[in-house]
C-alpha positions in Angstrom: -6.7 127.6 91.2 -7.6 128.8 94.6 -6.2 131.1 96.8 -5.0 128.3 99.8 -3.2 126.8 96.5 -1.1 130.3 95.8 1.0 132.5 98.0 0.8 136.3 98.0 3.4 137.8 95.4 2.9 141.5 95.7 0.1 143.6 94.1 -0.9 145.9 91.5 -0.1 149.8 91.8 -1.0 152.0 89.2 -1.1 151.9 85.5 1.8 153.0 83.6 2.1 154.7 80.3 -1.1 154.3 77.7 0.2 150.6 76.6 -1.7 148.8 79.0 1.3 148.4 81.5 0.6 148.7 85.1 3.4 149.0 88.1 3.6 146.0 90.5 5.1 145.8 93.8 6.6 142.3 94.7 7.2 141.1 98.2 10.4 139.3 97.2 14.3 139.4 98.4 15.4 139.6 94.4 13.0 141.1 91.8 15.7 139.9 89.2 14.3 136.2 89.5 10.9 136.8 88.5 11.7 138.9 85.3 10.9 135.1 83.3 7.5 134.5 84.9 5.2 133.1 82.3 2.0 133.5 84.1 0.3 135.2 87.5 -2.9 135.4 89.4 -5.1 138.0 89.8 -7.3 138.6 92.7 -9.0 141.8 91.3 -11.0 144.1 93.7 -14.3 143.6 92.5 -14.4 139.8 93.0 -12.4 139.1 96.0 -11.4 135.7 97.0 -11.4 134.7 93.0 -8.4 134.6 91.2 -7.9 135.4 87.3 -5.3 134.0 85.2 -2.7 135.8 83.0 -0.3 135.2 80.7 2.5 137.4 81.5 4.2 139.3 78.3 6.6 141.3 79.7 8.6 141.8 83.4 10.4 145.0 83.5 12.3 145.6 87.0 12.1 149.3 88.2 13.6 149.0 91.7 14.3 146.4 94.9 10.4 145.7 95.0 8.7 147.2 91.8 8.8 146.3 88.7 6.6 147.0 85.0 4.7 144.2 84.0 3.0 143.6 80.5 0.3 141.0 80.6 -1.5 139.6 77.4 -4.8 140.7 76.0 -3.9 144.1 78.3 -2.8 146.6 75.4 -4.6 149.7 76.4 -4.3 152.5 79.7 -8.3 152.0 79.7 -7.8 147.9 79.4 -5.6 148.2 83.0 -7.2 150.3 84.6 -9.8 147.8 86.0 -6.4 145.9 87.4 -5.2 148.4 90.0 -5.3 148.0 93.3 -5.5 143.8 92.0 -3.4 141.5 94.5 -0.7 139.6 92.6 -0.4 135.7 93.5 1.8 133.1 92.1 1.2 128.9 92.6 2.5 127.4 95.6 4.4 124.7 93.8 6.2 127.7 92.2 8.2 129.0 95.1 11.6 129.2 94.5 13.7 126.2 96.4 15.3 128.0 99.8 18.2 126.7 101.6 18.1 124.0 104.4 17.7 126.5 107.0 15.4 129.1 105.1 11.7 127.9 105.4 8.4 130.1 104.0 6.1 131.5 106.7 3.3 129.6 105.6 5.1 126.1 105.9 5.8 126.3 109.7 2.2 128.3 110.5 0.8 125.3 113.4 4.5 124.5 114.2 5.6 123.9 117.8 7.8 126.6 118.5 11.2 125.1 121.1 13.0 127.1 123.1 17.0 126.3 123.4 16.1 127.4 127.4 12.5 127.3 128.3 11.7 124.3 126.0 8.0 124.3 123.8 5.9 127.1 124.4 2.9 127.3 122.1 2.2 127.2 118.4 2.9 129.4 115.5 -0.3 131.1 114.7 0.4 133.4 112.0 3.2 135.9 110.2 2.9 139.8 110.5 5.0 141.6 107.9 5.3 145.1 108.9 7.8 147.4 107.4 10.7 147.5 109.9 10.9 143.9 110.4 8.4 140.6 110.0 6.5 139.3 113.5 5.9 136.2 114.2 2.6 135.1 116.3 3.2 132.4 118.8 0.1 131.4 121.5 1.2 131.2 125.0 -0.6 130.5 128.4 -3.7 131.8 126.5 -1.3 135.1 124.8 0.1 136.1 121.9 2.9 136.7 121.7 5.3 138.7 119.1 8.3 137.1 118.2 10.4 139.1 115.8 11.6 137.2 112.8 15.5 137.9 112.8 18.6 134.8 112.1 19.7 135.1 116.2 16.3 134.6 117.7 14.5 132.2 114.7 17.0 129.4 114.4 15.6 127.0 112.1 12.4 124.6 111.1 12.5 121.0 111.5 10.0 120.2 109.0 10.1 116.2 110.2 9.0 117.2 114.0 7.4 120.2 112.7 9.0 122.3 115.6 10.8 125.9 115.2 13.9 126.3 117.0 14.1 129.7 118.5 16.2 131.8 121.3 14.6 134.2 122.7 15.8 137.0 125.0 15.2 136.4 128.5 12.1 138.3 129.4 10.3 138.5 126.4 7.6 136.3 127.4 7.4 137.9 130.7 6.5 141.3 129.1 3.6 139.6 127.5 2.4 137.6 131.0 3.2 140.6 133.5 0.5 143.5 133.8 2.8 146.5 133.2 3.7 148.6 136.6 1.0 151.1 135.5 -1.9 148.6 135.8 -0.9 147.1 139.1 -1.1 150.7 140.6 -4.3 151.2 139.9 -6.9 150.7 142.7 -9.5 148.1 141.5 -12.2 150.2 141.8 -12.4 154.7 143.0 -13.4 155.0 146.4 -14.6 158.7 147.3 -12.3 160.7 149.8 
């Protein structure tokens, strides 16, 4: 299994207790449905870009994001320690099925993105999930721009045209195209009085 065949499920915290469980933090809307996982892939920190399988024994959920988790063959505190910091992937053909207009990040990364207003304006480049909200990163006359990831300006995929409706605000794109007012008053180059 390689990593382009996986998606990102969360990672490895610290260990936990001397039984050889560690604490994992998933990136997931509902930690509830992953408490049957079977198996997981490891992308530990001293090989990176190699993943490690392992049979998963036990899934404990601890809070919205964390839970306990058990794997086979790891019994002992010393046995998982070598596992923190690990990042914790999952198969692609895994994901759980979304709703018609849900879609993954990766599935629409080199859609067109189609304004209800302005028409198409670039391509999706990539996804930046930050804390306070997730970023999307669209190309645009040679910028990029940020395009928050929220139900009233991301309206839905159309995975047969492979286009991603949005509505953005008017002047979002000009914030990204227009020097700000600080730039323009600046002289080009200091001339001496």
């Amino acid at each position: 299994m390689t990593i382009d065949e996986c998606y990102q499920l969360g990672g490895i915290g610290k260990t936990h207790g001397l039984k050889g469980f560690v604490v994992a933090f998933l990136d997931v809307d509902d930690v509830e449905a992953y408490r049957k996982m079977k198996s997981v892939w490891l992308e530990l920190p001293p090989t990176p870009g190699k993943l490690t399988a392992f049979t998963v024994e036990r899934v404990q959920p601890q809070a919205s994001d964390r839970i306990l988790l058990k794997l086979k063959g790891i019994d002992t505190i010393e046995a998982a320690e070598p596992l923190r910091n690990a990042k914790l992937y999952k198969a692609l053909d895994e994901l759980p099925e979304l709703e018609d207009d849900q879609f993954y990040f990766h599935d629409v990364i080199g859609y067109t993105v189609v304004d209800g207003t302005l028409g198409e304006l670039g391509i999706v480049e990539t996804f930046y999930e930050m804390p306070q909200q997730d970023l999307m990163g669209m190309r645009y006359q040679g910028q990029e721009v940020l395009i928050p990831v929220v139900d009233e300006l991301v309206l839905h995929a159309d995975e047969a045209e492979r286009k991603l409706h949005v509505s953005l605000p008017e002047g979002l794109l000009d914030v990204y195209l227009k020097p700000s007012s600080r730039e323009r008053d600046e002289p080009d180059e200091f001339i001496e009085p």
